[in-house]
C-alpha positions as CSV (number, residue, x, y, z in Angstrom):
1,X,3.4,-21.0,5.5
2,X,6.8,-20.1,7.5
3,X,10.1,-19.8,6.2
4,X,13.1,-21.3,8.4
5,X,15.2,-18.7,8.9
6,X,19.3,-19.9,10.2
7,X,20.7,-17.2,13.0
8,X,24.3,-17.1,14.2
9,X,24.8,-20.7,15.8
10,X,22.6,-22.2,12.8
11,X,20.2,-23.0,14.4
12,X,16.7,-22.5,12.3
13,X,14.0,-20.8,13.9
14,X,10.3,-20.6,12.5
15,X,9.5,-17.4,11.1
16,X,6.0,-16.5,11.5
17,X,5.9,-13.1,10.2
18,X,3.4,-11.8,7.4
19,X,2.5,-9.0,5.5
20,X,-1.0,-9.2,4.3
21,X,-3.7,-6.5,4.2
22,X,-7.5,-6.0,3.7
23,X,-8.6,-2.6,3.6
24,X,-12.1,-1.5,3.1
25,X,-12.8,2.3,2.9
26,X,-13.8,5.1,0.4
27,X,-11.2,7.1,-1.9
28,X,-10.2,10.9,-1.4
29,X,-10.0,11.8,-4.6
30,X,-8.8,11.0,-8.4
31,X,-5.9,8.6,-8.3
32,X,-2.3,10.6,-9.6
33,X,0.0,8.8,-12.2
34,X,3.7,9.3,-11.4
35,X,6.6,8.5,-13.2
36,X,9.6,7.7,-11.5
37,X,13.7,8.8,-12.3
38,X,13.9,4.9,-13.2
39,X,11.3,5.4,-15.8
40,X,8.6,3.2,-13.6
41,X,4.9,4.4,-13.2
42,X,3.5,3.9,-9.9
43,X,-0.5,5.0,-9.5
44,X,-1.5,6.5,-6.5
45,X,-4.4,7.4,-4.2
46,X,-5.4,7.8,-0.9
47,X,-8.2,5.5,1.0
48,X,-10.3,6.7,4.1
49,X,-10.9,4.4,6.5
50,X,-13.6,4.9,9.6
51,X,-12.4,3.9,12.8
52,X,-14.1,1.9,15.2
53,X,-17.2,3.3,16.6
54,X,-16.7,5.9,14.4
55,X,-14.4,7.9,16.6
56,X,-12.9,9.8,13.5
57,X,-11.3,8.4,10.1
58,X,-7.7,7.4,8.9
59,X,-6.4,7.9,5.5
60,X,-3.7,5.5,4.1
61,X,-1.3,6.8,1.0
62,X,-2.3,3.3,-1.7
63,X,0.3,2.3,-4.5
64,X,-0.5,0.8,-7.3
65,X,2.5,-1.2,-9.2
66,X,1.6,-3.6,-11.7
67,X,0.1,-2.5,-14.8
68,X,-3.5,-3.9,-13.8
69,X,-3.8,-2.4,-10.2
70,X,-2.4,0.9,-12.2
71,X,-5.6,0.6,-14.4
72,X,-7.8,-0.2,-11.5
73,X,-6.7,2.7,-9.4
74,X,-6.9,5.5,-12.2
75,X,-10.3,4.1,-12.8
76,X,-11.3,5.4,-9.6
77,X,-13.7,8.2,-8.4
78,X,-14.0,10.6,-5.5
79,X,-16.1,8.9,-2.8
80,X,-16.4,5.7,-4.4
81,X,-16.1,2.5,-1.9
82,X,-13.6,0.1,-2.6
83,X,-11.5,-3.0,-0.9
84,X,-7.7,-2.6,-1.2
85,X,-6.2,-5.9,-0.8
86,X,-1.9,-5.4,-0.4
87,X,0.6,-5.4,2.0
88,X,2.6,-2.7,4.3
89,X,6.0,-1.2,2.6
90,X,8.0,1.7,3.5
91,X,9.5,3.3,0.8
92,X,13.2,5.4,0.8
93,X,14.2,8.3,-1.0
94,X,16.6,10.9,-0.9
95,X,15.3,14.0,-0.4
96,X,16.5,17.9,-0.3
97,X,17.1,17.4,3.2
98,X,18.3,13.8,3.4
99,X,17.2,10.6,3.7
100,X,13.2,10.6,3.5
101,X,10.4,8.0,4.1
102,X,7.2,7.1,4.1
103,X,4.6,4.1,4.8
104,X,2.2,3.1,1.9
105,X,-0.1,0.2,1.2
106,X,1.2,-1.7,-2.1
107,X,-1.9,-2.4,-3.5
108,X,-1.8,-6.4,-5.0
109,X,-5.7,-6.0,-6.2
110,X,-8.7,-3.4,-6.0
111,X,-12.2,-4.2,-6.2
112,X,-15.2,-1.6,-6.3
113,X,-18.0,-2.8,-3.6
Protein backbone atom coordinates (compact mmCIF):
# COMPACT_ATOMS: atom_id res chain seq x y z
CA UNK A 1 0.00 0.00 0.00
CA UNK A 2 1.54 3.74 -0.78
CA UNK A 3 0.34 6.86 0.28
CA UNK A 4 0.36 9.92 -2.35
CA UNK A 5 2.13 12.32 -0.81
CA UNK A 6 1.64 16.30 -2.59
CA UNK A 7 5.26 18.37 -2.61
CA UNK A 8 5.66 21.99 -3.41
CA UNK A 9 4.17 22.32 -7.13
CA UNK A 10 1.40 19.68 -6.08
CA UNK A 11 2.34 17.38 -7.83
CA UNK A 12 1.69 13.74 -5.93
CA UNK A 13 4.52 11.38 -5.82
CA UNK A 14 4.19 7.60 -4.62
CA UNK A 15 5.52 7.08 -1.38
CA UNK A 16 6.99 3.71 -1.03
CA UNK A 17 8.38 3.89 2.28
CA UNK A 18 7.67 1.25 5.28
CA UNK A 19 8.42 0.52 8.62
CA UNK A 20 7.96 -3.17 9.24
CA UNK A 21 10.13 -5.55 11.30
CA UNK A 22 10.70 -9.31 12.05
CA UNK A 23 13.17 -9.98 14.52
CA UNK A 24 14.07 -13.34 15.77
CA UNK A 25 16.66 -13.65 18.59
CA UNK A 26 16.97 -14.55 22.43
CA UNK A 27 16.27 -12.09 25.40
CA UNK A 28 19.12 -10.59 27.76
CA UNK A 29 17.46 -10.59 30.67
CA UNK A 30 14.01 -9.95 32.64
CA UNK A 31 12.00 -7.31 30.93
CA UNK A 32 11.85 -3.65 33.25
CA UNK A 33 8.42 -1.93 33.66
CA UNK A 34 8.77 1.95 33.46
CA UNK A 35 6.48 4.46 34.12
CA UNK A 36 6.67 7.61 32.31
CA UNK A 37 6.20 11.60 33.68
CA UNK A 38 2.85 11.30 31.48
CA UNK A 39 1.82 8.54 33.68
CA UNK A 40 2.26 5.89 30.64
CA UNK A 41 3.92 2.39 31.23
CA UNK A 42 6.21 1.25 28.57
CA UNK A 43 7.78 -2.47 29.08
CA UNK A 44 11.15 -3.00 28.10
CA UNK A 45 13.87 -5.50 27.14
CA UNK A 46 16.64 -6.13 25.16
CA UNK A 47 16.82 -8.95 22.26
CA UNK A 48 20.22 -10.55 20.93
CA UNK A 49 20.34 -11.13 17.59
CA UNK A 50 23.38 -13.46 15.80
CA UNK A 51 24.75 -11.99 12.92
CA UNK A 52 25.35 -13.68 9.73
CA UNK A 53 27.82 -16.40 9.81
CA UNK A 54 27.98 -15.89 13.23
CA UNK A 55 30.54 -13.12 13.11
CA UNK A 56 29.33 -11.72 16.62
CA UNK A 57 25.77 -10.67 17.98
CA UNK A 58 23.65 -7.41 18.07
CA UNK A 59 21.35 -6.46 20.75
CA UNK A 60 18.28 -4.21 20.00
CA UNK A 61 16.65 -1.97 23.04
CA UNK A 62 12.51 -3.64 22.48
CA UNK A 63 9.43 -1.43 23.66
CA UNK A 64 6.54 -2.73 24.53
CA UNK A 65 3.26 -0.22 24.41
CA UNK A 66 0.03 -1.66 24.37
CA UNK A 67 -1.23 -3.37 27.38
CA UNK A 68 -0.88 -6.92 25.67
CA UNK A 69 2.78 -6.72 24.25
CA UNK A 70 3.42 -5.09 28.03
CA UNK A 71 2.12 -8.52 29.43
CA UNK A 72 4.01 -10.56 26.84
CA UNK A 73 7.30 -8.86 27.40
CA UNK A 74 7.21 -9.10 31.41
CA UNK A 75 6.38 -12.61 30.87
CA UNK A 76 9.66 -13.20 29.54
CA UNK A 77 12.80 -15.03 30.73
CA UNK A 78 16.60 -14.80 30.40
CA UNK A 79 17.69 -16.74 27.33
CA UNK A 80 14.41 -17.55 26.15
CA UNK A 81 13.96 -17.38 22.09
CA UNK A 82 11.37 -15.29 20.91
CA UNK A 83 10.18 -13.33 17.44
CA UNK A 84 9.57 -9.62 17.92
CA UNK A 85 7.35 -8.45 15.24
CA UNK A 86 7.36 -4.09 15.28
CA UNK A 87 8.64 -1.33 13.66
CA UNK A 88 11.82 1.16 13.91
CA UNK A 89 11.11 4.52 16.19
CA UNK A 90 13.46 6.90 17.68
CA UNK A 91 12.43 8.29 20.69
CA UNK A 92 13.30 12.13 22.14
CA UNK A 93 13.83 13.26 25.41
CA UNK A 94 15.29 15.99 27.20
CA UNK A 95 18.01 15.04 29.18
CA UNK A 96 20.60 16.74 31.84
CA UNK A 97 22.57 17.60 29.05
CA UNK A 98 20.09 18.45 26.38
CA UNK A 99 18.29 17.03 23.85
CA UNK A 100 18.74 13.03 24.00
CA UNK A 101 17.84 10.07 21.67
CA UNK A 102 17.70 6.73 21.10
CA UNK A 103 16.56 3.95 18.41
CA UNK A 104 14.23 1.17 19.80
CA UNK A 105 12.09 -1.51 18.24
CA UNK A 106 8.16 -0.83 19.13
CA UNK A 107 7.26 -4.04 19.62
CA UNK A 108 3.39 -4.62 17.86
CA UNK A 109 3.41 -8.53 18.91
CA UNK A 110 5.79 -11.20 20.64
CA UNK A 111 5.69 -14.74 20.25
CA UNK A 112 7.86 -17.43 22.24
CA UNK A 113 9.39 -20.05 19.50
Amino acid sequence: MTAKKKVKAEVEVEDYSLNDCLLRGRVSAQATDRELPSGEHVVEFRLIITREAREGVDTLDIAAWSAKSRRSALSLKSGEWIEVAGSVRRRFWQGPSGLASRWQIEAESITRL
